[in-house]
N, CA, C and O atoms as CSV, one atom per row, in Angstrom:
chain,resi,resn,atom,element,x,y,z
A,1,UNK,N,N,16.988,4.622,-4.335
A,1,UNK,CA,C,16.537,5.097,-3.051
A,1,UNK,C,C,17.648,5.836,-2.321
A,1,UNK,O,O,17.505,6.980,-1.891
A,2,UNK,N,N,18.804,5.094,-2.200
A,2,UNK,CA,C,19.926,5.929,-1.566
A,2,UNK,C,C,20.230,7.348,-2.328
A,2,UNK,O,O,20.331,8.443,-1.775
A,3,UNK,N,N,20.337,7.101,-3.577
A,3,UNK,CA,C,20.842,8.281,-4.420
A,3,UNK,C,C,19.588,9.560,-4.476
A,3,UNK,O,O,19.835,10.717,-4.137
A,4,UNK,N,N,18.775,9.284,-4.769
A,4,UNK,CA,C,17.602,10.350,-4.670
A,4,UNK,C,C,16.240,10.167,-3.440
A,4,UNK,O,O,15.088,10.506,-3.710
A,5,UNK,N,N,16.490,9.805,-2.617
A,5,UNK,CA,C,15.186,9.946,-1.855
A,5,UNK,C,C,14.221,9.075,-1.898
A,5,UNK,O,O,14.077,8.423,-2.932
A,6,UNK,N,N,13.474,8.900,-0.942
A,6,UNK,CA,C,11.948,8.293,-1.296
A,6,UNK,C,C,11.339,9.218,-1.709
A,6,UNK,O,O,11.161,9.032,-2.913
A,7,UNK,N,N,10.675,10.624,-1.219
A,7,UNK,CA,C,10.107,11.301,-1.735
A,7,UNK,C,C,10.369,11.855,-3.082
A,7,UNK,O,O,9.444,12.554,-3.495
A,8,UNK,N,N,11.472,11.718,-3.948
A,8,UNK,CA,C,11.725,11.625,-4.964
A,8,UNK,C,C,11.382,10.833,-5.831
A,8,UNK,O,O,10.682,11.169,-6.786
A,9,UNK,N,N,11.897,9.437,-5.606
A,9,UNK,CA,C,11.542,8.257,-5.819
A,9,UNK,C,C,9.707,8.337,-6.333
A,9,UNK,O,O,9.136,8.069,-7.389
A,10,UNK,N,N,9.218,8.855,-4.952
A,10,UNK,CA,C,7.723,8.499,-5.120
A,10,UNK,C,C,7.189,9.389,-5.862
A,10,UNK,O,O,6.298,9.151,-6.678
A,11,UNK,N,N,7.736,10.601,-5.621
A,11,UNK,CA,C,7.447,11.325,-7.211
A,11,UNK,C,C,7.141,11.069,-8.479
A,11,UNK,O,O,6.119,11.175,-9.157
A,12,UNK,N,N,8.680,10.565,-8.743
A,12,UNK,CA,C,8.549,10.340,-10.237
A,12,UNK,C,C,7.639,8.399,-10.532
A,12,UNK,O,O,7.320,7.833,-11.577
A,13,UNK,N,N,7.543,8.049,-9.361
A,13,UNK,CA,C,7.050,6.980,-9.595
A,13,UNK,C,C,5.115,7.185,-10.287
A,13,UNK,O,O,4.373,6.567,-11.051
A,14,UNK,N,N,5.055,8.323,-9.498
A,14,UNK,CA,C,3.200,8.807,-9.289
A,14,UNK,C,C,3.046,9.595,-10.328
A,14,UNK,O,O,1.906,9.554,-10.790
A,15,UNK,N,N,3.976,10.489,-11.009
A,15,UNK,CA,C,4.107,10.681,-12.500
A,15,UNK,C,C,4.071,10.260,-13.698
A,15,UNK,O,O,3.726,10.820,-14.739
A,16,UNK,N,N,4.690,8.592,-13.352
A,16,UNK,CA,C,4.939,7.860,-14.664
A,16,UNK,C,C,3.929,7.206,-14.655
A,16,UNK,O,O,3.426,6.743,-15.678
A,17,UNK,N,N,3.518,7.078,-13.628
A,17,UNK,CA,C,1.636,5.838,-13.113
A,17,UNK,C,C,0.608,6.964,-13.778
A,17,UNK,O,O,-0.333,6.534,-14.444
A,18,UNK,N,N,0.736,8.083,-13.645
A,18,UNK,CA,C,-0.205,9.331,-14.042
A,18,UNK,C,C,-0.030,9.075,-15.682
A,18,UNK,O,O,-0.888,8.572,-16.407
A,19,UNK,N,N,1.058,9.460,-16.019
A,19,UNK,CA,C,0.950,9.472,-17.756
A,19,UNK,C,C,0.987,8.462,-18.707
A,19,UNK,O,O,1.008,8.431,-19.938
A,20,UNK,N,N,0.991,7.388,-17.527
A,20,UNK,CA,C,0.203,5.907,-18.668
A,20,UNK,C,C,-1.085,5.596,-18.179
A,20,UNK,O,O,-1.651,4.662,-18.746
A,21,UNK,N,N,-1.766,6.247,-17.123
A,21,UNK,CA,C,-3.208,5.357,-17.116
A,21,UNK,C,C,-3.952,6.542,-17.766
A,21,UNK,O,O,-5.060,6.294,-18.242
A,22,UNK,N,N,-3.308,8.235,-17.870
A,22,UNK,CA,C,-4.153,9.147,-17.981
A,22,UNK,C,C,-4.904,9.383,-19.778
A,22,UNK,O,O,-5.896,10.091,-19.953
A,23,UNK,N,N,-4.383,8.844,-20.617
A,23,UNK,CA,C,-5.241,8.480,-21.652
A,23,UNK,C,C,-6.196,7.560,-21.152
A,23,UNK,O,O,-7.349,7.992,-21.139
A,24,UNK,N,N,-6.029,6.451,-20.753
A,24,UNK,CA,C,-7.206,5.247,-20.034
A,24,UNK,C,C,-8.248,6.138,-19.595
A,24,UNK,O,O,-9.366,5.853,-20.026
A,25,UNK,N,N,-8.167,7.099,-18.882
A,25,UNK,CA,C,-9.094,8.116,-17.811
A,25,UNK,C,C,-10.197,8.454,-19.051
A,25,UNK,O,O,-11.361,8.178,-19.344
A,26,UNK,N,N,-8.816,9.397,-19.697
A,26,UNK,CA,C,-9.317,10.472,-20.463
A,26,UNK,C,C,-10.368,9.805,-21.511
A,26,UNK,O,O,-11.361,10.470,-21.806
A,27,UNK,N,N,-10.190,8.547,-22.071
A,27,UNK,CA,C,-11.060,7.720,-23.036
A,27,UNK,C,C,-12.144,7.475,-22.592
A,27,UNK,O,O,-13.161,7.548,-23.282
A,28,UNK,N,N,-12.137,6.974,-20.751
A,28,UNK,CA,C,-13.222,6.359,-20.405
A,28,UNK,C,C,-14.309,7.608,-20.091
A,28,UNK,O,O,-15.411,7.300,-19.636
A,29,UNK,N,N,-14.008,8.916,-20.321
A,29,UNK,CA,C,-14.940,9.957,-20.768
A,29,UNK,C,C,-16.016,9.947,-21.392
A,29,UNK,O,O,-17.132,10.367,-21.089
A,30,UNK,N,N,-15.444,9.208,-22.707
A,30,UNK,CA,C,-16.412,8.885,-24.143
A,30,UNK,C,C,-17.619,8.148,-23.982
A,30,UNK,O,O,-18.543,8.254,-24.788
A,31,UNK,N,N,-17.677,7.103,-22.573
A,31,UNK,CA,C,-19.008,6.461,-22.274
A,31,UNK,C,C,-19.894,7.407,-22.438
A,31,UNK,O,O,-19.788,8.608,-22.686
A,32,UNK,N,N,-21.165,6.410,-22.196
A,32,UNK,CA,C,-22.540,7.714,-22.244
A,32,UNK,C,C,-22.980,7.236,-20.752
A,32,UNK,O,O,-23.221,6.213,-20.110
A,33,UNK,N,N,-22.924,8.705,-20.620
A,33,UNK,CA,C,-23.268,9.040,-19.500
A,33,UNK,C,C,-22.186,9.290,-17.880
A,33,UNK,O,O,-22.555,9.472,-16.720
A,34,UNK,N,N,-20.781,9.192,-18.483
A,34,UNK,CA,C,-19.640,9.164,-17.714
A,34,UNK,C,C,-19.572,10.369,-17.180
A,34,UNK,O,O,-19.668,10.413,-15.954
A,35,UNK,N,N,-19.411,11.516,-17.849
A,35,UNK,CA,C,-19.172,13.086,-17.387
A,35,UNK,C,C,-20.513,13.409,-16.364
A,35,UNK,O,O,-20.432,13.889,-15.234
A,36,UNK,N,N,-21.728,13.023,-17.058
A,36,UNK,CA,C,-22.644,13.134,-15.736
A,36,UNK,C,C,-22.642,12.552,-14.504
A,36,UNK,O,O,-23.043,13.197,-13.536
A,37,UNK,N,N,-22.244,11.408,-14.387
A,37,UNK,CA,C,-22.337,10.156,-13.365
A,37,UNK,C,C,-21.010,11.049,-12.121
A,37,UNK,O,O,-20.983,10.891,-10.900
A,38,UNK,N,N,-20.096,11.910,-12.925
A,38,UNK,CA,C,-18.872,12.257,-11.892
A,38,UNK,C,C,-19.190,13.281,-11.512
A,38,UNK,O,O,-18.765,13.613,-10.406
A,39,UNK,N,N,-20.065,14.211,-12.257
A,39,UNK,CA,C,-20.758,15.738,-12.542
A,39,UNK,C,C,-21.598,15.289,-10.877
A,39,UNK,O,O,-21.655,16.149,-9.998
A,40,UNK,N,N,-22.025,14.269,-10.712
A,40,UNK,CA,C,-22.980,14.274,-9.913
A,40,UNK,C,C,-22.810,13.092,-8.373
A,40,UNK,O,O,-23.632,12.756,-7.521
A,41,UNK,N,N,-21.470,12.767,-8.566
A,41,UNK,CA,C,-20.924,12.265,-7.562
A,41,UNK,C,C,-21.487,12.548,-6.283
A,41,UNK,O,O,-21.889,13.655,-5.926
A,42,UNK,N,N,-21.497,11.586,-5.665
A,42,UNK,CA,C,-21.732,11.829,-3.799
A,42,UNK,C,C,-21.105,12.056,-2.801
A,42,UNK,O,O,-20.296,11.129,-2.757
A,43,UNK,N,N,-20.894,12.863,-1.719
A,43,UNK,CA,C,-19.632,13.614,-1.308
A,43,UNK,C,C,-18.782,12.120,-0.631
A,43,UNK,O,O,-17.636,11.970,-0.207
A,44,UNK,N,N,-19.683,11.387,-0.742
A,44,UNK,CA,C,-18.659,10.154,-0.097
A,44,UNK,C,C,-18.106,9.831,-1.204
A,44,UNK,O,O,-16.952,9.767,-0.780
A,45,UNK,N,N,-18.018,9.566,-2.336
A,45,UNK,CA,C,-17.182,9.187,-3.627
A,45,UNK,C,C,-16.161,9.749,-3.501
A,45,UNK,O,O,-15.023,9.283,-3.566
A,46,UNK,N,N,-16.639,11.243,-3.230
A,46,UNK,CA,C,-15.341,12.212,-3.892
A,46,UNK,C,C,-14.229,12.033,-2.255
A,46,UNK,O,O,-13.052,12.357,-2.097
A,47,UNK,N,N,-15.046,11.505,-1.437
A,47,UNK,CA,C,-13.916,11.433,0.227
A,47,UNK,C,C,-13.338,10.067,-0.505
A,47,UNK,O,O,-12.107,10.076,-0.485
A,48,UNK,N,N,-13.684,9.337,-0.904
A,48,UNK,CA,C,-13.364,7.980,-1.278
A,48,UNK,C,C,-12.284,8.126,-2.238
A,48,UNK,O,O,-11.238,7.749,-1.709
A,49,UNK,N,N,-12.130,8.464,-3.273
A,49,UNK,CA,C,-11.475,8.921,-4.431
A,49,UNK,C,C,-10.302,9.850,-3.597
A,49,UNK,O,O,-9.167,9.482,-3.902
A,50,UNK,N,N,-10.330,10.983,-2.602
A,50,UNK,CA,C,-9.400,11.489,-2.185
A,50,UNK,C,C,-8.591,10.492,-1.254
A,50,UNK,O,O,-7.381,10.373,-1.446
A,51,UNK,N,N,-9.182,9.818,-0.313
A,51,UNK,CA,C,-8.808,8.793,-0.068
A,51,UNK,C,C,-7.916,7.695,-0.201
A,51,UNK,O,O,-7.107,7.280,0.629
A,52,UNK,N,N,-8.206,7.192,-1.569
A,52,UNK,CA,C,-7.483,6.451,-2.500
A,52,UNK,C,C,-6.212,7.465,-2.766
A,52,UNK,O,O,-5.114,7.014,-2.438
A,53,UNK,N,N,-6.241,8.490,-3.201
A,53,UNK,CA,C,-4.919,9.748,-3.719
A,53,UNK,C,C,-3.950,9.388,-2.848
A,53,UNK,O,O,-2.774,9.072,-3.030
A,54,UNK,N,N,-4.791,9.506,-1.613
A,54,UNK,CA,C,-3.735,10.071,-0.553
A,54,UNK,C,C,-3.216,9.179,0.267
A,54,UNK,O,O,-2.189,9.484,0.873
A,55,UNK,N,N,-3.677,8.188,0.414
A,55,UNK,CA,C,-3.883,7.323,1.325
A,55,UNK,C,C,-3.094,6.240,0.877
A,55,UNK,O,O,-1.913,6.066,1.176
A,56,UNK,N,N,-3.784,5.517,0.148
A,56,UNK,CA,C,-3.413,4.560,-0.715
A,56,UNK,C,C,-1.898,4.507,-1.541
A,56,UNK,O,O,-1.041,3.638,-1.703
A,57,UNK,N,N,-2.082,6.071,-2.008
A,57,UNK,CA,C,-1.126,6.230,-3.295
A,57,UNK,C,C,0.425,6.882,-2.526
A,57,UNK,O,O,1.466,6.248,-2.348
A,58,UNK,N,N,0.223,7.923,-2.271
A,58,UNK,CA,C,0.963,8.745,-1.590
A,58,UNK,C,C,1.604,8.382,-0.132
A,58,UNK,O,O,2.822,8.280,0.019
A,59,UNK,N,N,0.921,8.248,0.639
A,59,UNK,CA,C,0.977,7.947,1.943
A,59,UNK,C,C,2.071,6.378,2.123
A,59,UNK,O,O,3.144,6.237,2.709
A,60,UNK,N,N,1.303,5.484,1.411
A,60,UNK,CA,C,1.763,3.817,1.221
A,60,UNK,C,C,2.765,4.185,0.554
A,60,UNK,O,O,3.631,3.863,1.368
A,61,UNK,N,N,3.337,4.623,-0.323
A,61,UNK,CA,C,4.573,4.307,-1.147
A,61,UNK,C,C,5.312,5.181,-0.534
A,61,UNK,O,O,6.491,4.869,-0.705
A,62,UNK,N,N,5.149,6.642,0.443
A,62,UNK,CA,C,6.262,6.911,0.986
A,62,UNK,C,C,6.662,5.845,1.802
A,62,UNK,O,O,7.742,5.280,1.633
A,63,UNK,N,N,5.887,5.541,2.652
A,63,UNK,CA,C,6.172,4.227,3.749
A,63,UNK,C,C,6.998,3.158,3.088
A,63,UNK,O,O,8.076,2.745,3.516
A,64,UNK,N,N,6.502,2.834,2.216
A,64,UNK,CA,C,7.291,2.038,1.268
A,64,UNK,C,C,8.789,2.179,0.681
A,64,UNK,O,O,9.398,1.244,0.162
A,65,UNK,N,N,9.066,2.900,0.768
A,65,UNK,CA,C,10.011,3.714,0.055
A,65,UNK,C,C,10.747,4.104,1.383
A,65,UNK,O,O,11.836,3.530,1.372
A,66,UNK,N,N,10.635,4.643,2.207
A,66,UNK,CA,C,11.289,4.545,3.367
A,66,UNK,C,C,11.805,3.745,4.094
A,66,UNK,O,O,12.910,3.668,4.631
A,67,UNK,N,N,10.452,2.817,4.071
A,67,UNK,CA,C,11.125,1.571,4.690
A,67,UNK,C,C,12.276,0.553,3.535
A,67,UNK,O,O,12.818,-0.422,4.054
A,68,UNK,N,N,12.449,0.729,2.656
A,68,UNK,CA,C,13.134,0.405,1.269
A,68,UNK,C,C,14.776,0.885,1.682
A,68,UNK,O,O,15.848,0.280,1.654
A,69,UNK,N,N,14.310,2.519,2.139
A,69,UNK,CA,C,15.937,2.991,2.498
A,69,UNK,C,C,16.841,2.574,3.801
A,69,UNK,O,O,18.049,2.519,4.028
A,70,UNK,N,N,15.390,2.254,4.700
A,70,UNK,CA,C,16.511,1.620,6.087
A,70,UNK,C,C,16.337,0.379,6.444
A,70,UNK,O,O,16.833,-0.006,7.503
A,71,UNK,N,N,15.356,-0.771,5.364
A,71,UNK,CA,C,15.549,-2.227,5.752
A,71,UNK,C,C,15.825,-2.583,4.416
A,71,UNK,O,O,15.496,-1.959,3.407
A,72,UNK,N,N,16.818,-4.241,4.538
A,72,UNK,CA,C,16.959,-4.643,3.378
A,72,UNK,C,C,15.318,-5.025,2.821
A,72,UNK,O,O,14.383,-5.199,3.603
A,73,UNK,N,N,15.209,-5.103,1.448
A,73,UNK,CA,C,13.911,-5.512,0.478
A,73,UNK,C,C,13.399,-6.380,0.831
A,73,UNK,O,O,12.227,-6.289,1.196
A,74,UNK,N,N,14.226,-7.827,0.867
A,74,UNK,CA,C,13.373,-8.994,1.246
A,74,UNK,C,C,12.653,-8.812,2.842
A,74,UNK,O,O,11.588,-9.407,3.003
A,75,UNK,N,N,13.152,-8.091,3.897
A,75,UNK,CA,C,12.360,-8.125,4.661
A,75,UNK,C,C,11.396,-7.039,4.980
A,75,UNK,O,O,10.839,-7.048,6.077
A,76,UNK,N,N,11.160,-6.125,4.127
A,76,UNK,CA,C,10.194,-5.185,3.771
A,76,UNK,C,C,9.060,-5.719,2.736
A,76,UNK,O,O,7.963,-5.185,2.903
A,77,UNK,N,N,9.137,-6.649,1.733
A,77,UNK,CA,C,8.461,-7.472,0.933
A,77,UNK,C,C,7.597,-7.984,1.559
A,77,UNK,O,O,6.440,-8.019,1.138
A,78,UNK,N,N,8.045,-8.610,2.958
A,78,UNK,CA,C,7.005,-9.343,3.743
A,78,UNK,C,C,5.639,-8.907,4.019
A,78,UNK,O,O,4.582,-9.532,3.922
A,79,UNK,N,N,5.914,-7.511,4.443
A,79,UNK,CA,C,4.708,-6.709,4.764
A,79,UNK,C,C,3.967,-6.523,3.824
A,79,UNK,O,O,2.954,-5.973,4.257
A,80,UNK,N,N,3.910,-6.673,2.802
A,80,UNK,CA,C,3.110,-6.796,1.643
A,80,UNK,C,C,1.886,-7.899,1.858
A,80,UNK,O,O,0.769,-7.574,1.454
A,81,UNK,N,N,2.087,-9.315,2.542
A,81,UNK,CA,C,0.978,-9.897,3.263
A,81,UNK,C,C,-0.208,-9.338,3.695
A,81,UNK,O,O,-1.312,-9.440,3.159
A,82,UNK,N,N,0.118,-8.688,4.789
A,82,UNK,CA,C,-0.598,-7.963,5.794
A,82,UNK,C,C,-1.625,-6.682,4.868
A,82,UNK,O,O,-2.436,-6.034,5.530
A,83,UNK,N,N,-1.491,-6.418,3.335
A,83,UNK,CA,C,-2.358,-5.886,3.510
A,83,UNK,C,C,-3.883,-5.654,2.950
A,83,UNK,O,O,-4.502,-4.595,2.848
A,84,UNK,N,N,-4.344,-7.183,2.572
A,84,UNK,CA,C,-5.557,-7.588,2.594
A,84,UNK,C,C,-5.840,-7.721,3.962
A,84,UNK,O,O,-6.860,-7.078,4.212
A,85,UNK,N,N,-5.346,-8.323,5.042
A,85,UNK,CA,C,-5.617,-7.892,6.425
A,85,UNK,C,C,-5.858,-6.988,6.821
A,85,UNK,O,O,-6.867,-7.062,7.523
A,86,UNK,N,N,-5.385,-5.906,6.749
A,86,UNK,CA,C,-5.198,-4.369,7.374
A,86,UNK,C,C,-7.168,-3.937,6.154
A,86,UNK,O,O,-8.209,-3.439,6.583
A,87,UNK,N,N,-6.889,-4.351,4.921
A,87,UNK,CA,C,-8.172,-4.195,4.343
A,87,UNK,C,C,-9.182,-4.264,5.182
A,87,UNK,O,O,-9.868,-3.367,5.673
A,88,UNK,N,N,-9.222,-5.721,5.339
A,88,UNK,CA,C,-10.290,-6.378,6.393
A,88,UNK,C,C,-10.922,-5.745,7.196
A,88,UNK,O,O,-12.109,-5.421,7.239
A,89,UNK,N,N,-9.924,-5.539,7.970
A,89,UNK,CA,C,-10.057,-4.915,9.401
A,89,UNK,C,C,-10.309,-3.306,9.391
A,89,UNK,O,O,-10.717,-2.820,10.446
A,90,UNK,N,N,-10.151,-2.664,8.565
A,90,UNK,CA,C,-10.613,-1.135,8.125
A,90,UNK,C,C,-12.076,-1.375,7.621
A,90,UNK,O,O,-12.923,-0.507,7.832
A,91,UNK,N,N,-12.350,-2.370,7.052
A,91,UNK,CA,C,-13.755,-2.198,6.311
A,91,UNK,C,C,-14.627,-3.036,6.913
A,91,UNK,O,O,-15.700,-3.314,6.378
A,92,UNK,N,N,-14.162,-3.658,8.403
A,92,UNK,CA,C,-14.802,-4.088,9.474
A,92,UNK,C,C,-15.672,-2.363,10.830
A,92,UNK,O,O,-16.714,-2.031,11.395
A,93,UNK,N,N,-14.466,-1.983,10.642
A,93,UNK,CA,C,-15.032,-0.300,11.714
A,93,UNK,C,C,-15.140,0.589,10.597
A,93,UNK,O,O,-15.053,1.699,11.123
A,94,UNK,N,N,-15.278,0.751,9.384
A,94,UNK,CA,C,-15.802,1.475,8.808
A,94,UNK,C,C,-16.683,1.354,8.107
A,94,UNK,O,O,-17.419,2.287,7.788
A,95,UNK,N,N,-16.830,-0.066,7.630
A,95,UNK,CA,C,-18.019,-0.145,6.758
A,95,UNK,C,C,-19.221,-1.546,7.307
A,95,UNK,O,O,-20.263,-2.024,6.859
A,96,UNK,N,N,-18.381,-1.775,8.433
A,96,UNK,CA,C,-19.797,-3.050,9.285
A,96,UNK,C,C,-19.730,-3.953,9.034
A,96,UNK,O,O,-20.504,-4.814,9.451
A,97,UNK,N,N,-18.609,-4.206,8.099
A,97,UNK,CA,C,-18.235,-5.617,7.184
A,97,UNK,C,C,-17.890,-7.056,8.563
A,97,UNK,O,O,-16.783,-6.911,9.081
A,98,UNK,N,N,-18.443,-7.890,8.931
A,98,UNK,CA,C,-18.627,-9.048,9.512
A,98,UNK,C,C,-17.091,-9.466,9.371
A,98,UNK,O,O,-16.466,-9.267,8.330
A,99,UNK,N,N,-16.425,-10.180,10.731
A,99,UNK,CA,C,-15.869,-10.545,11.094
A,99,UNK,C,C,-15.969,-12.243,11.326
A,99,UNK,O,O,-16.582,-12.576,12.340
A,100,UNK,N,N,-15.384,-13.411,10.416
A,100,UNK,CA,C,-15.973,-14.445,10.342
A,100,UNK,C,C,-15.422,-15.114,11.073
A,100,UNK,O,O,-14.725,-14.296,11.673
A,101,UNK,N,N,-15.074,-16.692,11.762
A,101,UNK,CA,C,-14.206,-17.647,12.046
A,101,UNK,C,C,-13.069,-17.737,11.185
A,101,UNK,O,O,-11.903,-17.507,11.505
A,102,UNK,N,N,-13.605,-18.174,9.798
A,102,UNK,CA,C,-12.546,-18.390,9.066
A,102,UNK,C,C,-11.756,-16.936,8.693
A,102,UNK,O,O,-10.561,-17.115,8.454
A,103,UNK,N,N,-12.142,-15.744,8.615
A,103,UNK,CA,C,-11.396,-14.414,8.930
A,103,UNK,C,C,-9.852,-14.551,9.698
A,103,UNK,O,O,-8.699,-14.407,9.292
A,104,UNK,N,N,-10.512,-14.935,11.125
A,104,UNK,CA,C,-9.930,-14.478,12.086
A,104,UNK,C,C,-9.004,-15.513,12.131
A,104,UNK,O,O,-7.864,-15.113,12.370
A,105,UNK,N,N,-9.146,-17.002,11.945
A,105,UNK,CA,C,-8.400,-17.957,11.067
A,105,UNK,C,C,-6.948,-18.106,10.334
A,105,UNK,O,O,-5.913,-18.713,10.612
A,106,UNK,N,N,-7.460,-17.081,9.039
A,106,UNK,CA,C,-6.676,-17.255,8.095
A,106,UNK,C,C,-5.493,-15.806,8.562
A,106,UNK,O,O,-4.270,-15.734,8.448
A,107,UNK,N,N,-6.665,-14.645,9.185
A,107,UNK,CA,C,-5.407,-13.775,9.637
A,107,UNK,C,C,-4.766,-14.002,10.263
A,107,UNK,O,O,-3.627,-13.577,10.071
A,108,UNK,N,N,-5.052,-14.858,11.488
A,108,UNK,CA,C,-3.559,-15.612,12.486
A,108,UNK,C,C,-2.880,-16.074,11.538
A,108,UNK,O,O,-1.768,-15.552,11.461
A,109,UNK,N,N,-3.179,-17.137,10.495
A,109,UNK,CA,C,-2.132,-17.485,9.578
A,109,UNK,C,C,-1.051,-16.503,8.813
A,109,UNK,O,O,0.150,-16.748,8.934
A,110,UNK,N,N,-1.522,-15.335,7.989
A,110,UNK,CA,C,-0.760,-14.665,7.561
A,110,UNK,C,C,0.168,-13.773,8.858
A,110,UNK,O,O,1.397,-13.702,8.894
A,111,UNK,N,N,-0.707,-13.201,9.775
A,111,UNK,CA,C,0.344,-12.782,10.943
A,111,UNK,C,C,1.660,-13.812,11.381
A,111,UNK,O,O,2.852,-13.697,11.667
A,112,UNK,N,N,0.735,-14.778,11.251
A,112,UNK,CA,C,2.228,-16.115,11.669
A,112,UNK,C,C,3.301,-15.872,11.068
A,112,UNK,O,O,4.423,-15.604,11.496
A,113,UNK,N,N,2.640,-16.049,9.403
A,113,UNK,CA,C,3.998,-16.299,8.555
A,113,UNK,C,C,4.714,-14.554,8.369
A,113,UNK,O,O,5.832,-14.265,7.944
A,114,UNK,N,N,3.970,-13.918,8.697
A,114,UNK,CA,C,5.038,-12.458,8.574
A,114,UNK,C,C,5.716,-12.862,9.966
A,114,UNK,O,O,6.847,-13.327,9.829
A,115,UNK,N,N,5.370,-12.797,10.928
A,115,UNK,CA,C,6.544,-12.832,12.171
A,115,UNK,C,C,7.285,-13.865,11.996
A,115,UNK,O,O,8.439,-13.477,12.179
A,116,UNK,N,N,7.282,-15.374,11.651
A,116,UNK,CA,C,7.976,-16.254,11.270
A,116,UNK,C,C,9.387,-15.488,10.122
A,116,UNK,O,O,10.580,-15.792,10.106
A,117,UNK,N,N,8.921,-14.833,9.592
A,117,UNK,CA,C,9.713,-14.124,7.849
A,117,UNK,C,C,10.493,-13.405,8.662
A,117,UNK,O,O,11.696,-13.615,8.811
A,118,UNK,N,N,9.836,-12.512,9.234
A,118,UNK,CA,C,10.686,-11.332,9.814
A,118,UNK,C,C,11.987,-12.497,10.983
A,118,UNK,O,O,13.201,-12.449,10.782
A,119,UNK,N,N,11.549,-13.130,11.759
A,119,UNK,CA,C,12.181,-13.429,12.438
A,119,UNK,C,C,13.505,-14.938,12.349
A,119,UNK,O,O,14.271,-15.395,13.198
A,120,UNK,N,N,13.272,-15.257,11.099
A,120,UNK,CA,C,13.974,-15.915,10.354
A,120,UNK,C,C,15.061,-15.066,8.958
A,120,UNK,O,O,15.940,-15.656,8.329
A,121,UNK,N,N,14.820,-14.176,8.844
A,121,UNK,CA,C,15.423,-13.721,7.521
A,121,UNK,C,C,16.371,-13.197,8.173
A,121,UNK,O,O,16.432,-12.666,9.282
A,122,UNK,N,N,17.543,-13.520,6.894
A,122,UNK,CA,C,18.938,-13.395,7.014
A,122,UNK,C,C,19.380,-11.822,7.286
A,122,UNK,O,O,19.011,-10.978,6.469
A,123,UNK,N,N,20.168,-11.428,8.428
A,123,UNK,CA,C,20.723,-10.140,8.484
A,123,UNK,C,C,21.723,-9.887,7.487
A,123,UNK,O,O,22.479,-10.650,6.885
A,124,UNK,N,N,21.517,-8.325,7.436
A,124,UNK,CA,C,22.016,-7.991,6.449
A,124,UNK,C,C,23.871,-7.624,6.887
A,124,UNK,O,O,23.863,-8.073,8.033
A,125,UNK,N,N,24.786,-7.305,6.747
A,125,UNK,CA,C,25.494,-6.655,7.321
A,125,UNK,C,C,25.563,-5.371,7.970
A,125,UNK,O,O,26.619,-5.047,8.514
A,126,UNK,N,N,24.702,-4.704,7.979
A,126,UNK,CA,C,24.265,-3.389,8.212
A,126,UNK,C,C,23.479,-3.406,9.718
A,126,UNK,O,O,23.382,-2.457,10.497
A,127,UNK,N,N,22.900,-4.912,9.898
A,127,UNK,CA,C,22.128,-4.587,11.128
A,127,UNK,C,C,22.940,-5.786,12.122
A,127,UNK,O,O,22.709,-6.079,13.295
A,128,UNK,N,N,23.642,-6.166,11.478
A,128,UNK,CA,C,24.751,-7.591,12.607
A,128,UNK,C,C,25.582,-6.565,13.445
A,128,UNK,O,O,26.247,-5.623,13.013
A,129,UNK,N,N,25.373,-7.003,14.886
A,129,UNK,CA,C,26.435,-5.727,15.939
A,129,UNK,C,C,27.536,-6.552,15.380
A,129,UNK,O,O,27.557,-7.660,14.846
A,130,UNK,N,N,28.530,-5.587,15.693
A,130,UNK,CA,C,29.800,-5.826,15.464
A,130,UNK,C,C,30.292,-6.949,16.914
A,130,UNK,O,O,29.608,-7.080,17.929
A,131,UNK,N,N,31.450,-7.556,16.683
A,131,UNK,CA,C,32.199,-8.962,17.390
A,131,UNK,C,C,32.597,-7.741,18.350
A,131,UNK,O,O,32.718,-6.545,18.085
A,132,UNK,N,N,32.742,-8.367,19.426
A,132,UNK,CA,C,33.918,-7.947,20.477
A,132,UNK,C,C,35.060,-8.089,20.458
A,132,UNK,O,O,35.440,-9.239,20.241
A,133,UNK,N,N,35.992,-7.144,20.645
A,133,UNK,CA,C,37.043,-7.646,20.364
A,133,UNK,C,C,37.839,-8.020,21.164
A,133,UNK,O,O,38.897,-8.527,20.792
C-alpha cells in the first residue's frame, strides 16, 4: 500500500480476481439456455450487475485500501462487521425488506462491539501525540 497506491493495489487486485473466476464465467456459458437468459436480461439485472462492478467491487476496495494506507489494519478490520448491517439497512429503503426487533437488536450489538474495538485498540505510534517536553 505505501509503495504503490491503493488505486494500484486495487487494480491489480480486480485483475487477478478477473483471470481466475473468468474461465468459471466463460464455462458457465455451456448451460442450456445461459446465453439466452443474459441475451434477455431486465434492465434492473443489468443496473444490478453494474452495481455490484462498481459499487461493491471498485468503490469498497478503494475505501478499503485507503483506509489500509492511513489506519493501522487491525483497526480497519473492524469495519468489516458493519457490513451485513449496512446490507440490511440498504435492502430495507430499497427493496421494503422489514425491519424486525431482533434486527434492530442484534445491530445495536454489532455497532457496540465496533465502537467498543475502535475505542479500545492499541495506538499505533503514528497516531500517539507526542510528550511535552
Amino acid at each position: 500500500m505505501t509503495t504503490h497506491g491503493p488505486l494500484a493495489v486495487i487494480a491489480w487486485t480486480l485483475i487477478a480476481g478477473t483471470a481466475m473466476y473468468l474461465p468459471l464465467g466463460i464455462a458457465s456459458l455451456a448451460a442450456p439456455g445461459a446465453v439466452h437468459r443474459i441475451a434477455h436480461a431486465s434492465r434492473a439485472a443489468w443496473l444490478g450487475v453494474a452495481y455490484l462492478i462498481l459499487v461493491t467491487s471498485v468503490v469498497a476496495y478503494l475505501l478499503w485500501y485507503w483506509a489500509l494506507a492511513h489506519l493501522p489494519a487491525a483497526r480497519v478490520a473492524v469495519f468489516t462487521n458493519l457490513q451485513p448491517l449496512a446490507t440490511a439497512v440498504l435492502a430495507h429503503f430499497f427493496l421494503g425488506e422489514h425491519v424486525t426487533p431482533q434486527f434492530v437488536g442484534g445491530a445495536l450489538v454489532v455497532i457496540s462491539g465496533v465502537v467498543l474495538a475502535q475505542l479500545r485498540a492499541p495506538r499505533t505510534a503514528a497516531e500517539v501525540p507526542p510528550e511535552p517536553a
